[in-house]
C-alpha positions in Angstrom: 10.6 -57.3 -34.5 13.0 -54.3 -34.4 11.2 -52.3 -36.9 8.0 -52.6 -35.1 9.5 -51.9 -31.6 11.4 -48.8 -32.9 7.6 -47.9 -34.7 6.5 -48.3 -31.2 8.9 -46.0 -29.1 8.9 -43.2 -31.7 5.5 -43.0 -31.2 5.9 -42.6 -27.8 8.9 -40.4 -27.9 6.6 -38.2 -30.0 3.9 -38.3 -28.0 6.2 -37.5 -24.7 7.6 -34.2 -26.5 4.6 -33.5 -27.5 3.4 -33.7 -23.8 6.1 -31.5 -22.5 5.1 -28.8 -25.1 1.5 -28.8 -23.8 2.9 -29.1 -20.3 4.8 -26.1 -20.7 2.2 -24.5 -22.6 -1.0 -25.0 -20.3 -0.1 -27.0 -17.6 2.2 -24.8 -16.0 0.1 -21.4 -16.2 -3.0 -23.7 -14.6 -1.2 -25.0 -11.9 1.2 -21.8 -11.2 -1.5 -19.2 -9.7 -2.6 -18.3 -6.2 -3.8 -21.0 -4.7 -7.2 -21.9 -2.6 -6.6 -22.6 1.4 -5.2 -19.9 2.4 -4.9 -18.8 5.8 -2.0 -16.6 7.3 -1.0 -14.4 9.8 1.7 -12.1 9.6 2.8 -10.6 13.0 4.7 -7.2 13.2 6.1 -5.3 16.6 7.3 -1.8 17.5 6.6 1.6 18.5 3.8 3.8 18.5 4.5 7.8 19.3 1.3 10.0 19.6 1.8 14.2 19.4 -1.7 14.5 20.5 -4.1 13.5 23.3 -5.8 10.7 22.3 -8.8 11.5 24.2 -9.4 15.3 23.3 -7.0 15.3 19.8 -5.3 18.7 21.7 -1.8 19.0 20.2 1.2 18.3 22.9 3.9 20.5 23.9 7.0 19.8 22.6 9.1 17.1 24.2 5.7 16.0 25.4 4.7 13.6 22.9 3.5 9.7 24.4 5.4 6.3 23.0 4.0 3.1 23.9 4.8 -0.2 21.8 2.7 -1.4 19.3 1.3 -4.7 18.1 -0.2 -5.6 14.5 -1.2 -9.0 12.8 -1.9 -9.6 9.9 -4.8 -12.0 9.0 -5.3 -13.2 5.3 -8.0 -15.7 4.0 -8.9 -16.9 1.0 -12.8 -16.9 0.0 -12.6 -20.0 -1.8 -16.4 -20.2 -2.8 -15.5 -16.9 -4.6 -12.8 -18.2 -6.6 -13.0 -19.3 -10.6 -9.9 -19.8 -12.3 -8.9 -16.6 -12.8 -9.8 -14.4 -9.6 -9.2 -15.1 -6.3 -11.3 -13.2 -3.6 -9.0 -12.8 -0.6 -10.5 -11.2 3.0 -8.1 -9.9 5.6 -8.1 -7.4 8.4 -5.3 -5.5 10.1 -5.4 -5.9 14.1 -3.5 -3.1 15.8 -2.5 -3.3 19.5 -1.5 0.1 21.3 0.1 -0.1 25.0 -2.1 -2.8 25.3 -5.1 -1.1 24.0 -6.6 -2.9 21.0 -7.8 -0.5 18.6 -10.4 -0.9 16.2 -9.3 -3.3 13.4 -9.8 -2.1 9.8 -10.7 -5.0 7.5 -10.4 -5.0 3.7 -11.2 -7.7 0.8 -8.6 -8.0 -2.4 -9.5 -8.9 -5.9 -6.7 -10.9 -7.2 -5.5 -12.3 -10.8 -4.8 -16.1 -9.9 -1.7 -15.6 -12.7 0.0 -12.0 -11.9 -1.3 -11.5 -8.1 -2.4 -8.0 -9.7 -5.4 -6.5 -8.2 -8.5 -6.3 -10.5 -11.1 -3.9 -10.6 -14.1 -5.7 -8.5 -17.3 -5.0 -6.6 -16.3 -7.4 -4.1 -13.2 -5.6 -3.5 -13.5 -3.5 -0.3 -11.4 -1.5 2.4 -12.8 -0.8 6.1 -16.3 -1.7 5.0 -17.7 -3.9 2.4 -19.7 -0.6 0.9 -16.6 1.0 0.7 -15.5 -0.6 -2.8 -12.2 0.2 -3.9 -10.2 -0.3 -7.1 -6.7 -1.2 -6.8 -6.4 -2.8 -10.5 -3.1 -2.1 -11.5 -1.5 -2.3 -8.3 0.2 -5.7 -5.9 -1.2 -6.4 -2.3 0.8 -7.9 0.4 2.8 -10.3 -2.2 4.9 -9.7 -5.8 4.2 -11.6 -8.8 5.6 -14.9 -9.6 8.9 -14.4 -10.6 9.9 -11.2 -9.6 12.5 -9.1 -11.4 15.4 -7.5 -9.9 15.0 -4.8 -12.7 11.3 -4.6 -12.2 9.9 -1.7 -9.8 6.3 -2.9 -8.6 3.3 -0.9 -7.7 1.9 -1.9 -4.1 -1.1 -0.5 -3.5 -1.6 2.0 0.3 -5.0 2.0 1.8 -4.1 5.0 3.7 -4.1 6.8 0.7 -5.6 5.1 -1.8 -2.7 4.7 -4.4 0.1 2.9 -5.1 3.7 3.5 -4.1 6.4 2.3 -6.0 8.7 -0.5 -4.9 12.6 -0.4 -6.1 15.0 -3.1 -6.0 17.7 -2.1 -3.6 19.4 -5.1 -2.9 20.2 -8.5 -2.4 20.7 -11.0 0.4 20.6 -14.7 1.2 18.2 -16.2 4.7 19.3 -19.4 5.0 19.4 -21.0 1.2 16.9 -18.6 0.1 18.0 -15.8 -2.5 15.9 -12.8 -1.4 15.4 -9.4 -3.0 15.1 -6.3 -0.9 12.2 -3.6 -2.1 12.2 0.0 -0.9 9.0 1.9 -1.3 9.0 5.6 0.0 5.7 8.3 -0.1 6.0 11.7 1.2 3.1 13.7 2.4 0.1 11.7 0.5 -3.3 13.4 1.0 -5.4 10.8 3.4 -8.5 9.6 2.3 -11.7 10.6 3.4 -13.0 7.0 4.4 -9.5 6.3 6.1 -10.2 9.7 8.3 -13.6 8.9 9.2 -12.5 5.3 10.0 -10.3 6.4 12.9 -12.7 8.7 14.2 -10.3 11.7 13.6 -11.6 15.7 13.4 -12.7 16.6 9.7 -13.0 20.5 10.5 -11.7 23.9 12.4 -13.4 26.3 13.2 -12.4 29.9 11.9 -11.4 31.3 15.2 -9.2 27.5 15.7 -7.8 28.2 12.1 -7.2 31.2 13.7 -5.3 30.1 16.5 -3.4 28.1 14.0 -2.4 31.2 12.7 -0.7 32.6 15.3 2.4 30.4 14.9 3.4 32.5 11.7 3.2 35.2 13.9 0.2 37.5 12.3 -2.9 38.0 14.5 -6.4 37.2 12.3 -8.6 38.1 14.9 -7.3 41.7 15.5 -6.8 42.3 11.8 -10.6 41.2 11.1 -11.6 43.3 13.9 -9.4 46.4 12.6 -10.5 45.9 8.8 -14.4 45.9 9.6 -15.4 49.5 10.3 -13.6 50.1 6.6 -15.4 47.7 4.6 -18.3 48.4 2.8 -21.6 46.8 3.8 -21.3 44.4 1.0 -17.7 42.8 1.9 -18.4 43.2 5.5 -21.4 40.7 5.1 -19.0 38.4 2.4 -16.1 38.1 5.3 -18.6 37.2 7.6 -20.1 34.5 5.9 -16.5 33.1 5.1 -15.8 33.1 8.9 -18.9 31.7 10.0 -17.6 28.3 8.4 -15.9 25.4 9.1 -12.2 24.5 7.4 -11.7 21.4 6.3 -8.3 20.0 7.5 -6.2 17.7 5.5 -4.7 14.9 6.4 -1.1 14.2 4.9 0.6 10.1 5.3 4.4 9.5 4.3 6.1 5.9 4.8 8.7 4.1 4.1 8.8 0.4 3.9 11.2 -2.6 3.1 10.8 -5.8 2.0 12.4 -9.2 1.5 11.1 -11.1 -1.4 11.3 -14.7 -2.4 11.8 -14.1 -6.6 10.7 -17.6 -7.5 6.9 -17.4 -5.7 6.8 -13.5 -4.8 6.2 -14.0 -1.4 7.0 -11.3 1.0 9.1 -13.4 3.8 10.5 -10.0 5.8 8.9 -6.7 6.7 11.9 -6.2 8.1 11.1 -1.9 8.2 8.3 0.0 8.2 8.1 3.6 9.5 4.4 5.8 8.9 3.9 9.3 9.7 0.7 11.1 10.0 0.4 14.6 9.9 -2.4 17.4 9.8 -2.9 20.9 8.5 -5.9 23.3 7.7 -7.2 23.7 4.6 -6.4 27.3 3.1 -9.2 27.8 0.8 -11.2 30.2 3.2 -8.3 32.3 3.7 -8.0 32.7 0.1 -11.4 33.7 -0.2 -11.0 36.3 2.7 -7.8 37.4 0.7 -10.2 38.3 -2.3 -12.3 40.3 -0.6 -9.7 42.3 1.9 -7.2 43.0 -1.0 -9.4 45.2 -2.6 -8.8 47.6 0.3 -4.7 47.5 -0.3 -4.5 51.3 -0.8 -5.9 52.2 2.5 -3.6 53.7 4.5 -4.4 51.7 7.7 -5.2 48.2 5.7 -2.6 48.5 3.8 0.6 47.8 5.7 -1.2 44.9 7.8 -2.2 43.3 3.8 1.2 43.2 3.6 1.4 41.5 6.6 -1.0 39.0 5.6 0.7 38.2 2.5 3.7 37.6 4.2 1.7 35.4 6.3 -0.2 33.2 3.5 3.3 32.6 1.9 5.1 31.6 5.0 1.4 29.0 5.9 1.7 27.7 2.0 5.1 26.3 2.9 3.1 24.8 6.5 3.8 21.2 6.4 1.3 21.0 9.0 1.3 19.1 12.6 2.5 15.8 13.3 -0.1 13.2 14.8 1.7 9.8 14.9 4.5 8.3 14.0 5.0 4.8 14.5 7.9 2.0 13.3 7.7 -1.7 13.6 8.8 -4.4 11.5 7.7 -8.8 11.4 9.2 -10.6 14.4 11.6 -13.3 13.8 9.0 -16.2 14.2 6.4 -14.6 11.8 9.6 -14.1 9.4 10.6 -17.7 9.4 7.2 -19.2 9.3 6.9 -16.9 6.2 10.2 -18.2 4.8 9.0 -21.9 5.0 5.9 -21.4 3.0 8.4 -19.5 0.2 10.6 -22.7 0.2 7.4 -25.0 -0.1 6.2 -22.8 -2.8 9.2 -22.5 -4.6 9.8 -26.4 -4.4 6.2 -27.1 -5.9 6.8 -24.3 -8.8 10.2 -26.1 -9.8 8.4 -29.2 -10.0 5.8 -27.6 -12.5 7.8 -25.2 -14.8 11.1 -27.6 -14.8 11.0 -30.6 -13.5 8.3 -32.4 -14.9 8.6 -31.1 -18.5 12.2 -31.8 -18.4 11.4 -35.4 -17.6 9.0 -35.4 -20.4 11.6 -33.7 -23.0 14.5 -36.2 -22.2 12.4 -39.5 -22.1 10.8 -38.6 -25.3 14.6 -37.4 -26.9 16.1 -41.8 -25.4 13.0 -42.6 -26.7 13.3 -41.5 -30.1 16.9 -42.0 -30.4 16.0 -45.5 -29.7 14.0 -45.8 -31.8 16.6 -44.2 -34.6 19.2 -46.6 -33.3 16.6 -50.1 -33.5 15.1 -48.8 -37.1 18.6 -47.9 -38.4 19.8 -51.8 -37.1 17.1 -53.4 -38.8 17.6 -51.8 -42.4 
């Protein structure tokens, strides 16, 4: 009787430490992944400061600029009849509210590994309009992997300017009885995309005599200098600097931020945007007066072009060092509510992840070790 019930419970014993092998070998990587059912808000408030009009885009005198407080949510949502078991399709939007103007809200659609969170290259992958397809592959959105590393610096991905910004460990703190890691991401004076521009209904071009205008803070007059160097141009150049005057300058947009986070390790979450500050920024593309330059330069020896070329080169150095003109600047960061809601899903999360990578193949391992060693202990008594 004792050799066939310690037969018995080493066959189980084997077959529970078998079980927590495969548990930990397939179970765990099925079950730990970003889940279906999603639906969250995240709210965020603060201040907004505008430097220009907002109805004509004129530039404000100093001291003059316009703060109002400012509003965003957050709205993700998980596509669920878009999932398969390794992508999940997630839709979202980002709802700003100015001095209690609602402006127009810029929605997006993520392509995510279920495993990493990392975004993958996908047609169905969008920002501001579903034919604008974007790919982030190589990047996080709006959460960090399972298991986060305090060593690990993580690439989170900016619409604004369609790249990724690099997010360093720069701390550690404790909400409640959560361990959180802080992340600091910084960009400085990022070229805006061209879909991001036209999105916000911003000016893509200046006109020469505007560029011109421009010009005048560096303190060198374009308009008088043209007007001085015609008569001494030959026909040819004459006709070559008007056609680079008779069109438009592109202007560039330039974005810097810096953001920090608080990060649940165990499930990635984010649980705090606890600061955020954006700066937007504009300044004229210098191409045509390079062009100009070629032609004019030519005429360097002439004794009444000369000194006012020397001018102009004074100028182009001091306008390549132009970091252009500030359009907004805003700074908010999640309320307290948003925050804690956020920290509840990130101790629900990290309670169900336990269960899978520890708790359950742990119970397997140690039943299948009393197990075996009783049935050791029967099958030794009975010899």
């Amino acid at each position: 009787m004792r050799r066939t019930v310690g037969i018995a419970l080493a066959i189980l014993g084997t077959l529970f430490l078998l079980g927590a092998v495969l548990w930990w070998a397939f179970a765990v990587s099925a079950l730990v992944k970003i889940p279906k059912d999603i639906d969250n808000t995240v709210y965020y408030e603060g201040e907004y400061t505008s430097y220009v009009d907002p109805v004509t885009y004129e530039f404000l005198a100093a001291g003059g600029e316009m703060t109002f407080p400012m509003q965003v949510r957050l709205n993700l949502l998980s596509e669920d009849d878009q999932y398969d078991a390794d992508t999940a399709i997630i839709s979202g939007s980002l709802e700003t509210e100015v001095g209690g103007m609602k402006m127009k809200p810029a929605p997006f659609a993520l392509a995510l590994d279920r495993g990493d969170k990392m975004n993958q290259s996908d047609a169905r992958a969008y920002v501001l309009d579903p034919d604008i397809v974007v790919d982030r592959s190589g990047s996080l959105s709006y959460s960090f992997p399972f298991g986060t590393s305090r060593d690990g610096d993580y690439s989170v991905w900016k619409e604004e300017i369609a790249q990724a910004v690099i997010m360093e460990f720069i701390g550690e703190e404790k909400k409640g009885d959560l361990a959180l890691y802080n992340f600091r991401g910084v960009c400085e004076d990022r070229e805006v995309v061209m879909d991001y521009v036209e999105f916000q209904g911003l000016p893509t071009t200046l006109s020469f005599n505007e560029l011109a205008a421009n010009l005048k803070g560096t303190g060198f007059d374009l308009p008088n200098f043209l007007a001085l160097a015609r008569p001494r141009l030959s026909p040819a150049d004459q006709q070559a600097m008007d056609q680079i005057i008779s069109q438009e300058t592109p202007l560039i947009y330039l974005w810097s931020s810096s953001a920090e986070y608080s990060v649940e390790p165990v499930t990635g979450i984010i649980v705090d945007s606890y600061k955020d500050v954006e700066k937007a920024s504009v300044k004229p593309d210098l191409t045509p007066l390079a062009d100009l330059a070629a032609v004019l330069m030519k005429y360097s020896a002439d004794p009444v072009l000369g000194p006012e070329l020397q001018k102009w080169a004074s100028m182009a150095t001091a306008f390549e060092d132009y970091e252009g003109q500030k359009l907004v600047e805003y700074e908010y960061a999640q309320t307290p509510e948003s925050s804690g809601e956020s920290i509840e899903d990130a101790k629900k999360g990290k309670a169900a992840i336990g269960l899978a990578k520890t708790a359950i193949p742990v119970g397997l391992l140690v039943l299948g070790a009393v197990l075996l060693g009783a049935s050791i202990f029967l099958l030794a008594r009975g010899s």
